[in-house]
C-alpha positions as CSV (number, residue, x, y, z in Angstrom):
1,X,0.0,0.0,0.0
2,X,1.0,3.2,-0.5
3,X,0.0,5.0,2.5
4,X,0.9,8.5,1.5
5,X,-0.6,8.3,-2.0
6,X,-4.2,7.8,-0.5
7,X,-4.8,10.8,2.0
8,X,-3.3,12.9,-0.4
9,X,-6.2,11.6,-2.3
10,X,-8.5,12.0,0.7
11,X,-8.6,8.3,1.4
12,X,-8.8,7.1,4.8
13,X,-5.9,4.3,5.8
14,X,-6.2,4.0,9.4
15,X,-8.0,1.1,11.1
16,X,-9.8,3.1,14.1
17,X,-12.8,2.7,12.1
18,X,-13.2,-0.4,10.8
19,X,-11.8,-2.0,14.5
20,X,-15.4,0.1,16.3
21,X,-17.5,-1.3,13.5
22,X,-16.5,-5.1,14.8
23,X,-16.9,-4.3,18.2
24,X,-20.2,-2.3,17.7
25,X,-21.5,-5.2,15.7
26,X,-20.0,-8.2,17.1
27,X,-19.5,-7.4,21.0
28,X,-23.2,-5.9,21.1
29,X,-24.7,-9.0,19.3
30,X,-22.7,-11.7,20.3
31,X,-21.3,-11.2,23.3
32,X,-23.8,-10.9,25.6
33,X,-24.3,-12.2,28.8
34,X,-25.0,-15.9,28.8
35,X,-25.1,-16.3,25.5
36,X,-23.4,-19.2,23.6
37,X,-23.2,-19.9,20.0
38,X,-22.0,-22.5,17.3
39,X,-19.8,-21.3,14.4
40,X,-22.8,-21.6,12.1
41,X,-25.2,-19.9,14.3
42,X,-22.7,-16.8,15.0
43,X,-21.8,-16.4,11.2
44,X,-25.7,-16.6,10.3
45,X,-26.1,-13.9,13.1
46,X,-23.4,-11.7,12.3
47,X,-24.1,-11.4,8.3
48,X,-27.6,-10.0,8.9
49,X,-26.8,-8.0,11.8
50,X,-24.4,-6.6,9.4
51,X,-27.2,-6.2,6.4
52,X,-29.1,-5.0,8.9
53,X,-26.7,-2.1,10.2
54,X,-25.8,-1.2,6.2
55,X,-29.8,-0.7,5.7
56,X,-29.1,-3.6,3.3
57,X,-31.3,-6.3,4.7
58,X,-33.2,-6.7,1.4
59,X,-30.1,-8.5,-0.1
60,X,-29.9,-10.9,3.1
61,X,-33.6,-11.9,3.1
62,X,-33.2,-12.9,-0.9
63,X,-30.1,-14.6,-0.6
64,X,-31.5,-16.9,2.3
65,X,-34.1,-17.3,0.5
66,X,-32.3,-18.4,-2.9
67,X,-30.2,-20.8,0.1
68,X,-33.1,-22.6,0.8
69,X,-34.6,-23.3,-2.2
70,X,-31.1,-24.4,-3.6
71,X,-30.2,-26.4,-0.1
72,X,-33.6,-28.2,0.8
């Protein structure tokens, strides 16, 4: 990367950001108190959580959808 390329073209390059997105949606979802989860469960939770924070929860509802007819 060239890290003094991209604020000169108003890029942003630090991690600040993207490190309080995973703990805003991942510590306040999943790590409540006396909760447990399997792998499968987590990820499931996570990407709509994550649809649902980006206002694209649209997209997750079709894809699940296209899952289960493929899968069943």
């Amino acid at each position: 990367m060239s890290y003094p390329a991209f604020p000169a073209q108003g890029l942003f390059v630090g991690s600040c950001v993207v490190e309080a997105g995973c703990k805003t949606v991942v510590g306040a979802r999943l790590k409540c108190s006396g909760m447990f989860w399997t792998v499968r469960g987590a990820n499931a939770i996570l990407a709509s959580q994550c649809c649902r924070l980006s206002d694209r929860f649209e997209y997750y509802r079709a894809d699940r959808a296209l899952a289960t007819i493929l899968f069943t």
